[in-house]
SEZASE-549107 format. One record per residue (C-alpha): x, y, z. Coordinates in nm, 4 decimals. Example, Ala and Ser with C-alpha at 12.3 -4.5 7.8 and 13.67 -1.06 7.14 Angstrom:
FILUM;1.2300;-0.4500;0.7800
FILUM;1.3670;-0.1060;0.7140
***
This chain:
FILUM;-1.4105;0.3657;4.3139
FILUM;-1.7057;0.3160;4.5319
FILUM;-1.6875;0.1181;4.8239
FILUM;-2.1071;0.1975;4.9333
FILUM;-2.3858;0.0344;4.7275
FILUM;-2.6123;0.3194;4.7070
FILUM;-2.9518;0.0770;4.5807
FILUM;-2.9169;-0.0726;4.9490
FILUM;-2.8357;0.2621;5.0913
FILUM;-3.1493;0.3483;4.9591
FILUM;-3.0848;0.7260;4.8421
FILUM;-3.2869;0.9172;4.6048
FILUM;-3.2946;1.2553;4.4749
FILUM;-3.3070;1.5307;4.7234
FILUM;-3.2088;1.3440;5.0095
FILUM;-2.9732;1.4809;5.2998
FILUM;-2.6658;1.2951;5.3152
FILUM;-2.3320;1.2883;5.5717
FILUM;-2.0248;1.1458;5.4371
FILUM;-1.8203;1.1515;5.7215
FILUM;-1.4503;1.0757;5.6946
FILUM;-1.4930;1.1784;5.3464
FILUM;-1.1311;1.1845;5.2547
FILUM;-1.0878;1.3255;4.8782
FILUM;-1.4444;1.2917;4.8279
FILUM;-1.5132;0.9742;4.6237
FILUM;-1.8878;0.8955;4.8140
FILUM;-1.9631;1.2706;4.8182
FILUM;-1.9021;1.3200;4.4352
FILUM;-2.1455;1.0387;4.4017
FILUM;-2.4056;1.1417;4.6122
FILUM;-2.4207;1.4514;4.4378
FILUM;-2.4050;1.2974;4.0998
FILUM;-2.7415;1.1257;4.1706
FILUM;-2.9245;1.4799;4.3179
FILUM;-2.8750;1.4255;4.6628
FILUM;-2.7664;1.7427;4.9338
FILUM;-2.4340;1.6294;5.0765
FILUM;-2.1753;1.7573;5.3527
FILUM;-1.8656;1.6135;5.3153
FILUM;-1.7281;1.5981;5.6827
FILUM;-1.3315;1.4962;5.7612
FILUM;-1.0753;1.6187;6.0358
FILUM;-0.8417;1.6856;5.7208
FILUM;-0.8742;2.0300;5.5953
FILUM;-0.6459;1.9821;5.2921
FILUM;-0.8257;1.7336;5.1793
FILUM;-1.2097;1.9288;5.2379
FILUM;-1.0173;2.2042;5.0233
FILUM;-0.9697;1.9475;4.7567
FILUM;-1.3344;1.8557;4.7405
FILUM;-1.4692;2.1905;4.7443
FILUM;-1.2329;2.2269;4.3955
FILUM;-1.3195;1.8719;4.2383
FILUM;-1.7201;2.0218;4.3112
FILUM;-1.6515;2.3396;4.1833
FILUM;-1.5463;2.2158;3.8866
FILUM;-1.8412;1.9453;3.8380
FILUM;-2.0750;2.2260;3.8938
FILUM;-1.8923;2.3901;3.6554
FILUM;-1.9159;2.0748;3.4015
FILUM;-2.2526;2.0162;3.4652
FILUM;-2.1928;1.7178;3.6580
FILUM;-2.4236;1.8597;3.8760
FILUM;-2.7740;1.9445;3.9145
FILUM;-2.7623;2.2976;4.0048
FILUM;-2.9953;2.3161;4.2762
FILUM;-2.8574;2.0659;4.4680
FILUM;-2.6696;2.1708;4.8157
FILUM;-2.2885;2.0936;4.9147
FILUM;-2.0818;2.1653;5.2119
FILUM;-1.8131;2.1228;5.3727
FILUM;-1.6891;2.0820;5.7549
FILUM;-1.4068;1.9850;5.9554
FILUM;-1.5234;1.7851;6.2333
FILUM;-1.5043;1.4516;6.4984
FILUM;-1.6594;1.1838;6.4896
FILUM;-1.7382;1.1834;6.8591
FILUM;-1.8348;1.5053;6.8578
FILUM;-2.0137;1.6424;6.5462
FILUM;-2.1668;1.9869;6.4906
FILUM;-2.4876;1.8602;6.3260
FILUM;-2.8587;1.8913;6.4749
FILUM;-3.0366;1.5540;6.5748
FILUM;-3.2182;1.3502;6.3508
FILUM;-3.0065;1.5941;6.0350
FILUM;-2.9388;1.3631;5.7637
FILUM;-3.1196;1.0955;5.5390
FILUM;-2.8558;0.8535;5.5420
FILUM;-2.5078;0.8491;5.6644
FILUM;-2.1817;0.7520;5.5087
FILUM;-1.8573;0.6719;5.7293
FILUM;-1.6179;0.4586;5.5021
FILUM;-1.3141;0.3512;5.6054
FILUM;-1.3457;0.5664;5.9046
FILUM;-1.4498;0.3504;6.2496
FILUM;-1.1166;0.1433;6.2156
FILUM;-0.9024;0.4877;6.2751
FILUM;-1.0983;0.5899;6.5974
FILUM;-1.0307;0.4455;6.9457
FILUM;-1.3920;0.5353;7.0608
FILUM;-1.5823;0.4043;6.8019
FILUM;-1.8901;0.3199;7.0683
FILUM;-1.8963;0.6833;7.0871
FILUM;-1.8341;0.7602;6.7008
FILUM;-2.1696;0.5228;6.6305
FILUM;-2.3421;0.7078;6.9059
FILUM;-2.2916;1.0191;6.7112
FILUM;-2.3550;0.8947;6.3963
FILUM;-2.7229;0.7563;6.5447
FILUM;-2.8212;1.0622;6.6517
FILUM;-2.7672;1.2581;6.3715
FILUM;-2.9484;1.0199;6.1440
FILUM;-3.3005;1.0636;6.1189
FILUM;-3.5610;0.8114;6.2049
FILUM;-3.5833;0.5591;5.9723
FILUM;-3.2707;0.6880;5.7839
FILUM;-2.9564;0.4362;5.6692
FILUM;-2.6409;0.4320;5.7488
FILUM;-2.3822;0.2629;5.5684
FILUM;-2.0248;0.1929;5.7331
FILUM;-1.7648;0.0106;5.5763
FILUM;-1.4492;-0.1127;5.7583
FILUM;-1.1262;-0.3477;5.6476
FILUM;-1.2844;-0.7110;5.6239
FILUM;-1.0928;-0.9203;5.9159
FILUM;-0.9274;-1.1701;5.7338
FILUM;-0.7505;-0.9464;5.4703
FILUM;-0.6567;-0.7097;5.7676
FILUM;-0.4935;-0.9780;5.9615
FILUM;-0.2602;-1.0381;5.7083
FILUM;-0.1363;-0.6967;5.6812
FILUM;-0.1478;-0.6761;6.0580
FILUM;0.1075;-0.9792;6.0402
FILUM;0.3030;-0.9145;5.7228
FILUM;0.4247;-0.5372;5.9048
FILUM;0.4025;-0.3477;6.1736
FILUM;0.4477;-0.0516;6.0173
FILUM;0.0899;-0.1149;5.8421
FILUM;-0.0989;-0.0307;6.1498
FILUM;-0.0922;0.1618;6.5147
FILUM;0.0552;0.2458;6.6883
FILUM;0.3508;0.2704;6.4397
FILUM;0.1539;0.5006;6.2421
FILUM;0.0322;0.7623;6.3126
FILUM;-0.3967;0.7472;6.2653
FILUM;-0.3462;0.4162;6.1849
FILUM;-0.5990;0.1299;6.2003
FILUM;-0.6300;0.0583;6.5890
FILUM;-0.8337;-0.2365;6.5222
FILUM;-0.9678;-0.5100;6.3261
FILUM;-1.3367;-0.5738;6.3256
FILUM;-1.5249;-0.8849;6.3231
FILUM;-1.8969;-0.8979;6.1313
FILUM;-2.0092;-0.9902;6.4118
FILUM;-1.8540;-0.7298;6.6684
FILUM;-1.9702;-0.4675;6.4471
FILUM;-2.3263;-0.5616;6.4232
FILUM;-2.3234;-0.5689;6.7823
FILUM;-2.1543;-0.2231;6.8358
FILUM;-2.4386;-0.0684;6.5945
FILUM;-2.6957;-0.2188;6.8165
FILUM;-2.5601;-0.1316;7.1172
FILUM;-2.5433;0.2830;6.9109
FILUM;-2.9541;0.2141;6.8738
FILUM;-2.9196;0.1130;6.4615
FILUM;-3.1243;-0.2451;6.3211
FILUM;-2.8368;-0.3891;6.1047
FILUM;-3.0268;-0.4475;5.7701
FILUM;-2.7268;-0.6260;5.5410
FILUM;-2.4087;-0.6390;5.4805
FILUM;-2.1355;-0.7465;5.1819
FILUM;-1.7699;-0.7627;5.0948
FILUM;-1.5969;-0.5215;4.8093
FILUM;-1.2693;-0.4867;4.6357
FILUM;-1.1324;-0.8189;4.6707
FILUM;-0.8283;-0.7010;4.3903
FILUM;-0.7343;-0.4808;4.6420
FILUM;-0.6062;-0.7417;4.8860
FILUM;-0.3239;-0.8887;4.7336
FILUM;-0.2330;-0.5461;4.6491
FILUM;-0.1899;-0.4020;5.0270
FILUM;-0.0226;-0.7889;5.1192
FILUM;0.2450;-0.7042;4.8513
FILUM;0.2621;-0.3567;4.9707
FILUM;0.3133;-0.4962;5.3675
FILUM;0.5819;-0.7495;5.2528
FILUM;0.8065;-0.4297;5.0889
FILUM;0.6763;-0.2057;5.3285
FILUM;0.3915;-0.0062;5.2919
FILUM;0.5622;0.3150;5.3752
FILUM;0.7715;0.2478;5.0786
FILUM;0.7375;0.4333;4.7505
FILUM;0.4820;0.2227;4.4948
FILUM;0.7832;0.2402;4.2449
FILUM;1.0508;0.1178;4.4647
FILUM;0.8579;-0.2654;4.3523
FILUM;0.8634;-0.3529;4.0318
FILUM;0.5752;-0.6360;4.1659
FILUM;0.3697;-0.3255;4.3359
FILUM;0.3993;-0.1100;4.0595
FILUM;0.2673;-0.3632;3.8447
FILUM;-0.0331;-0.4757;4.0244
FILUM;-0.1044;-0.0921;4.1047
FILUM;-0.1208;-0.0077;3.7694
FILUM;-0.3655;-0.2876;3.7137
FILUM;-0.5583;-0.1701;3.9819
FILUM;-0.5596;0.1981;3.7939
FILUM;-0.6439;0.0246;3.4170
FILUM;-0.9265;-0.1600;3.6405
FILUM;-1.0970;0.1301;3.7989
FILUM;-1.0794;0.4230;3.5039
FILUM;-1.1740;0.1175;3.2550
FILUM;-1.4100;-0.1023;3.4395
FILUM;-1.3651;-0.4122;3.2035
FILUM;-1.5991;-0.6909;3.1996
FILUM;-1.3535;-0.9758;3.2745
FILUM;-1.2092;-0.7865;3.6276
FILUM;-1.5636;-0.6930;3.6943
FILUM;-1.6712;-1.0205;3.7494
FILUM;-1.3723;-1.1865;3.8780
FILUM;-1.3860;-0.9248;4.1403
FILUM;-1.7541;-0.9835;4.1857
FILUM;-1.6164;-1.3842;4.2212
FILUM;-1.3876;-1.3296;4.4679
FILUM;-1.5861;-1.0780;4.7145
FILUM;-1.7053;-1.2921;4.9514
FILUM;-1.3836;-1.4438;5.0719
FILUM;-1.0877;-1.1945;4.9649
FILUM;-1.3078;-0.8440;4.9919
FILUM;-1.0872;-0.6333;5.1524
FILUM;-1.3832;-0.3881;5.2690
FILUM;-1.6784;-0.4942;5.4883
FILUM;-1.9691;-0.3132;5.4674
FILUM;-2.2880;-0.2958;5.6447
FILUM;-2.6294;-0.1254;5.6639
FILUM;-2.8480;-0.0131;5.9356
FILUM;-3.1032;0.1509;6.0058
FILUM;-3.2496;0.4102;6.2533
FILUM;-3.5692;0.2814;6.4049
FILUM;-3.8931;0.4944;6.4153
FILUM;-4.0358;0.5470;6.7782
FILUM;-4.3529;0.4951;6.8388
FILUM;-4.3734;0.9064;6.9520
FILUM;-4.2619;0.9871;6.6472
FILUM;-4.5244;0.7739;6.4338
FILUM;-4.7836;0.9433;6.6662
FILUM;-4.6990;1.2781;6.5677
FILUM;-4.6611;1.1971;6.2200
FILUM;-5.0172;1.0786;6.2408
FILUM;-5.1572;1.3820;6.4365
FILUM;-4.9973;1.5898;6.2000
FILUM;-5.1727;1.4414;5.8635
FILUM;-5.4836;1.4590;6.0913
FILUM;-5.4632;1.7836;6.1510
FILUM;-5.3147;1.8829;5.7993
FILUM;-5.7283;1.7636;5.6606
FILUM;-5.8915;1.9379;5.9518
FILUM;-6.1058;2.2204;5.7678
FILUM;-5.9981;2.6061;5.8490
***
């Protein structure tokens, strides 16, 4: 289940890309899937273990092209181990939400995107979240533990990627079936075992038929409902290109003709 439109992120194969925050992988898996280098980032180390298996075995399937590059590495947000200007485009879904410097988590992820590169970040839309927020507390910090900390606004996050140095290029709303699901699970408790509700269990296996199946008639109801009940925001920006940098682009084509 992909959360990132990867037409509007704009990769193509051979491209160097971050998914930070990658969880178990579901960006990554794609990324390599369409011949682009990828290093899946994530505090978690059980769950980078996981990845490096699900790869493995895609490799092994030949998922994979076989020249194209992986890794894996256990990092912050605020603090990455990555070279300036590293990576094509960066993914970080799901992710800002958790962290209570996100300023400096966008900083990061600005400069280790490369001029003109695209980042794509995708947080909970604000009106679905504010009904989990109110249906239980036990949804969100500081109850739990790495919870969400906040809930973001369109409008506050285009402003936060500015203020990082990033144009914001677009945005849209996904997985608007997913909503009602995480209400239902806030009214029994989200903490609480899916089978524990026969009404949760339902709609979860719904939400299972709907993503291994991908039928027509969810596809577009989903597609429908996006713009009001998407329970993911997600927007695009962009890394501008300085004017130093054009220059030495320049100089260096110049130079690249300049008979030995």
């Amino acid at each position: 289940m992909l959360t990132v439109d990867y037409g509007r992120l704009g990769l193509r194969p051979g491209d160097r890309v971050l998914d930070l925050g990658c969880g178990f992988g579901r960006h990554a898996y794609e990324v390599l899937r369409r011949g682009a280098a990828v290093v899946a980032c994530d505090l978690g180390i059980d769950e980078l273990r996981q990845v490096r298996g699900v790869v493995a075995a895609m490799y092994l399937d030949g998922e994979i092209p076989e020249k194209v590059s992986f890794g894996t590495t256990a990092g912050d947000a605020t603090s990455m181990p990555f070279d300036d200007d590293s990576f094509d485009h960066v993914i970080a879904s799901e992710v800002l939400e958790h962290i209570h410097d996100d300023d400096g988590a966008l900083t990061e992820l600005t400069r280790v995107l490369r001029p003109g590169g695209t980042l794509a970040a995708t947080v909970p839309a604000a009106l679905p979240e504010r009904i989990c927020w109110a249906l239980s507390d036990d949804y969100h910090a500081p109850n739990v533990i790495g919870g969400h900390v906040r809930i973001y606004r369109r409008s506050e996050l285009n402003s936060k990627m500015t203020t990082a140095g990033l144009v914001p290029v677009g945005s849209h709303r996904a997985h608007a079936l997913h909503s009602p699901y995480w209400w239902l699970r806030c009214a029994v408790g989200p903490n609480q075992p899916v089978e524990d509700s026969r009404l949760v269990s339902l709609y979860h296996r719904l939400l299972t038929w709907d993503i291994v199946k991908a039928p027509r008639v969810t596809r577009l109801t989903e597609c429908l409902l996006n713009p009001v009940l998407g329970k993911s925001l997600v927007m695009y920006a962009t890394k501008p290109v300085s004017a130093a940098t054009i220059g030495a682009t320049r100089q260096a084509g110049e130079l690249s003709h300049v008979p030995a």
